[in-house]
Kinemage of the C-alpha trace (Angstrom):
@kinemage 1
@onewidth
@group {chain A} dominant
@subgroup {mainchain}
@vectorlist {calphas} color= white
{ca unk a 1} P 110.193 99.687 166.020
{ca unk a 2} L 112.972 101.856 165.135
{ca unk a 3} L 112.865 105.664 164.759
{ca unk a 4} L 115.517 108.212 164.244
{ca unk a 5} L 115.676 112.130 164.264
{ca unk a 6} L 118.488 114.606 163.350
{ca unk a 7} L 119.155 118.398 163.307
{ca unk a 8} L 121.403 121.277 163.497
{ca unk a 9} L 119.773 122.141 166.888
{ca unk a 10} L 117.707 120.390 169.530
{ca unk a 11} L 117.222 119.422 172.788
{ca unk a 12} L 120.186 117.516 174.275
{ca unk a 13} L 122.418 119.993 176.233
{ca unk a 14} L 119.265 120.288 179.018
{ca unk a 15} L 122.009 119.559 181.669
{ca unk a 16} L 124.284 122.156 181.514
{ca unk a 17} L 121.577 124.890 180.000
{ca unk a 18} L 123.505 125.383 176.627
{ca unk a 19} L 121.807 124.885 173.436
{ca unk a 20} L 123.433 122.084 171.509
{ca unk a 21} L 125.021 123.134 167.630
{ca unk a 22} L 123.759 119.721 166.650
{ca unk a 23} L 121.036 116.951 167.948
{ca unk a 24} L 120.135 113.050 167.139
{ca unk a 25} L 118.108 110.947 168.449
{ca unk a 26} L 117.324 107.307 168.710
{ca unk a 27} L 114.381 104.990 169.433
{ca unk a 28} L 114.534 101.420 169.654
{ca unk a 29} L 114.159 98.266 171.017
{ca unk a 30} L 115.539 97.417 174.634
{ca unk a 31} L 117.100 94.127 172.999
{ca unk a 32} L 120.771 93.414 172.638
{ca unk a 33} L 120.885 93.137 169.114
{ca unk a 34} L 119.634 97.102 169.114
{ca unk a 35} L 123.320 97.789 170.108
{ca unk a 36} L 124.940 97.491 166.939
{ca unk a 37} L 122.206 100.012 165.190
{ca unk a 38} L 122.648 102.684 167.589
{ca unk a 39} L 126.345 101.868 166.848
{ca unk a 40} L 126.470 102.362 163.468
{ca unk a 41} L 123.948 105.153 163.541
{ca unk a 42} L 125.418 107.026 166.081
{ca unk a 43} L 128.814 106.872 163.980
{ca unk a 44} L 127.345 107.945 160.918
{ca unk a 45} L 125.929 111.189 162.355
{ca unk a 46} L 129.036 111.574 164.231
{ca unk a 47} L 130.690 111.766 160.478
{ca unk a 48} L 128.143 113.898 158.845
{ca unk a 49} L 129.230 116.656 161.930
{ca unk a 50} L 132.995 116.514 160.755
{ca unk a 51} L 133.372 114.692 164.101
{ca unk a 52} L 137.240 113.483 164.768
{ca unk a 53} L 137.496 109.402 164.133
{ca unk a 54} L 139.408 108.818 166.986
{ca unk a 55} L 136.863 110.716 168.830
{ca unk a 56} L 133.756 109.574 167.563
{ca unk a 57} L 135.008 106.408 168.254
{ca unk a 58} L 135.056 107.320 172.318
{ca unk a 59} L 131.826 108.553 172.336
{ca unk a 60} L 130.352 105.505 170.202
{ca unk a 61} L 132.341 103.113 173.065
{ca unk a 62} L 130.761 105.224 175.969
{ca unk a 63} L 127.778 105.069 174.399
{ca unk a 64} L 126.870 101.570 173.349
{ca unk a 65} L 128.527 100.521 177.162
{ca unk a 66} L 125.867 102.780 178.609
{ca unk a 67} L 122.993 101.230 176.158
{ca unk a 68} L 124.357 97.450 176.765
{ca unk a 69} L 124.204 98.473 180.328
{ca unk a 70} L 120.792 99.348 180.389
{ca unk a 71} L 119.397 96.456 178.551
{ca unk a 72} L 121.224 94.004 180.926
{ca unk a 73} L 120.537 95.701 184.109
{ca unk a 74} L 118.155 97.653 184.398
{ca unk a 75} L 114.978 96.892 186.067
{ca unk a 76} L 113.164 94.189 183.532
{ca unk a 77} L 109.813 95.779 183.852
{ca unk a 78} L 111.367 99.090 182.349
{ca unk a 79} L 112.875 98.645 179.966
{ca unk a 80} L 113.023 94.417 178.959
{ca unk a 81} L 112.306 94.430 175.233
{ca unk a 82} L 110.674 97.482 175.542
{ca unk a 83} L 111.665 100.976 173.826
{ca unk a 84} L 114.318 102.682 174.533
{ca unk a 85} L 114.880 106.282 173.499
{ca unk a 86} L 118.638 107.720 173.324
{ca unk a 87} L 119.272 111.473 172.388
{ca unk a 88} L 122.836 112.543 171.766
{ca unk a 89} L 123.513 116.723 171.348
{ca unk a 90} L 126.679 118.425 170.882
{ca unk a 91} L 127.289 121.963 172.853
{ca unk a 92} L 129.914 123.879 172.034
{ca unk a 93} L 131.900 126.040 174.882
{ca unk a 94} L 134.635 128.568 174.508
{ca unk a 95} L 137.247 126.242 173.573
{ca unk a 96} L 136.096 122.836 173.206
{ca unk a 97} L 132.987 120.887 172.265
{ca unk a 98} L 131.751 117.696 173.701
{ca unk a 99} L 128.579 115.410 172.848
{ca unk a 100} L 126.361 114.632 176.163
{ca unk a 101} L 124.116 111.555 175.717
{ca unk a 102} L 120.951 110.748 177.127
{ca unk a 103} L 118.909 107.594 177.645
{ca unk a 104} L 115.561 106.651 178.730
{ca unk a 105} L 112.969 103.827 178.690
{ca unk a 106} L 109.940 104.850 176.308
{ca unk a 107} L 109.127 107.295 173.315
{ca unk a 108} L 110.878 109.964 172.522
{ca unk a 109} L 109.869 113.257 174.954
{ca unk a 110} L 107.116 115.335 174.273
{ca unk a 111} L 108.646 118.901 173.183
{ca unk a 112} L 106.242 122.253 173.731
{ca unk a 113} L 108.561 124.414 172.572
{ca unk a 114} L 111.413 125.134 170.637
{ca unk a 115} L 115.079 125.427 171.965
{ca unk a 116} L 115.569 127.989 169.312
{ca unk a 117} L 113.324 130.252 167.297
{ca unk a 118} L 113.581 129.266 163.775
{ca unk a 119} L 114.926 131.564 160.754
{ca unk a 120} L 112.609 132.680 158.934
């Protein structure tokens, strides 16, 4: 089980009510050896965005702590070998930008709407 989506928009950012310039997103596995694909997953969209390596690198750490967290502590009947879903987004403000990362036990969320109406 392994699934992966990307854009140029999407619907990380929820917290702070800005739309993210870029989202990914991540299914798989709560197992540890689901770590080092997030890892390298995570890095390579991290690249595609122009992404700084010394940064990317800091968010990938933060990241994969947060994942290896959750598969080792987490209540075993939520998330023990089952899937995991991790969404990363990155919202720009008026002088910096910063990727916020979500994670949750199960399937990817059910979107109704859009964040964004599309070009056309």
């Amino acid at each position: 089980m392994f699934e992966q989506t990307g854009s140029r928009a999407g619907p990380a950012g929820a917290r702070t009510g800005r739309l993210p310039e870029a989202a990914w997103g991540i299914r798989v596995p709560g197992e540890a050896w689901s770590v080092g694909l997030v890892r390298g997953a995570l890095r390579v969209w991290l690249g595609t965005l122009g992404w700084p390596d010394g940064h990317a690198d800091d968010v990938v750490t933060a990241t994969v702590e947060a994942l290896t967290h959750a598969i080792r502590h987490a209540h075993p009947t939520r998330i023990e070998g089952g899937p995991l879903w991790l969404e990363a987004g990155v919202v720009v403000g008026a002088v910096s930008r910063s990727v916020e990362i979500a994670l949750r036990p199960g399937a990817p969320p059910v979107r109704t709407s859009s964040p964004r109406p599309s070009a056309t």
